[in-house]
N, C-alpha and C positions, 0 to 999 in steps of 0.2 A: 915550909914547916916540916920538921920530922918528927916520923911517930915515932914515940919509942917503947919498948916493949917491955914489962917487970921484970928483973931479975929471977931466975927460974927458971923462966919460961924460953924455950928452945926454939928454934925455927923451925926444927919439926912439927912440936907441938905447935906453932904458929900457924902453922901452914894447913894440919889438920880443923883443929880447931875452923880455920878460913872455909876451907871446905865444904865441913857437914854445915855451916852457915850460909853457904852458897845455896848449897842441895836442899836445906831446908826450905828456903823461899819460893828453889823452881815445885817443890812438893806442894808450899802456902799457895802460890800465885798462880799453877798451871791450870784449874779447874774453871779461874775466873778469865783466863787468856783465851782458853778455849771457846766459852761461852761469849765472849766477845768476839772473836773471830768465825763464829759458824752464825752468829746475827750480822753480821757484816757483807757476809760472803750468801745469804737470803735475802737483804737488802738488796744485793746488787744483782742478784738473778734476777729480785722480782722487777726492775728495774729495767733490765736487760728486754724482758719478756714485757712490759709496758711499752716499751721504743719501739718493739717490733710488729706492735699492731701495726693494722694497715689506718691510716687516717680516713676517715667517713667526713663527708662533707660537715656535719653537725658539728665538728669538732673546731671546723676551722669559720672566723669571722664572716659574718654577711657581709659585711664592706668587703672583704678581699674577694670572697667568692663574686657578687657582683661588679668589682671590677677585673676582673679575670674573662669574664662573660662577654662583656663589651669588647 
């Protein structure tokens, strides 16, 4: 399929135009990327720092623990 462009209208001006439409979105879209990415990256800390308990027996099954034992 080709686009094609009105008469008039130049590749410059195409090209601008393309642009400040780009720029506009990372402007729209960067507050909500961020806010996505610094929940994501606390996610995975808190996660990180959950793994790295040490396990207490409590945590783990009485059938294992009692066959462990034996």
């Amino acid at each position: 399929m080709r686009i094609r462009r009105p008469r008039g209208v130049t590749v410059q001006q195409l090209m601008v135009v393309t642009a400040v439409g780009f720029l506009g979105g990372v402007y729209i879209w960067k507050p909500l990327i961020l806010k996505f990415r610094s929940e994501n990256t606390q996610q995975k800390e808190e996660s990180v720092k959950e793994s790295a308990l040490p396990v207490s027996s409590k945590a783990v099954p009485t059938n294992l623990v009692a066959e462990t034992v034996k």
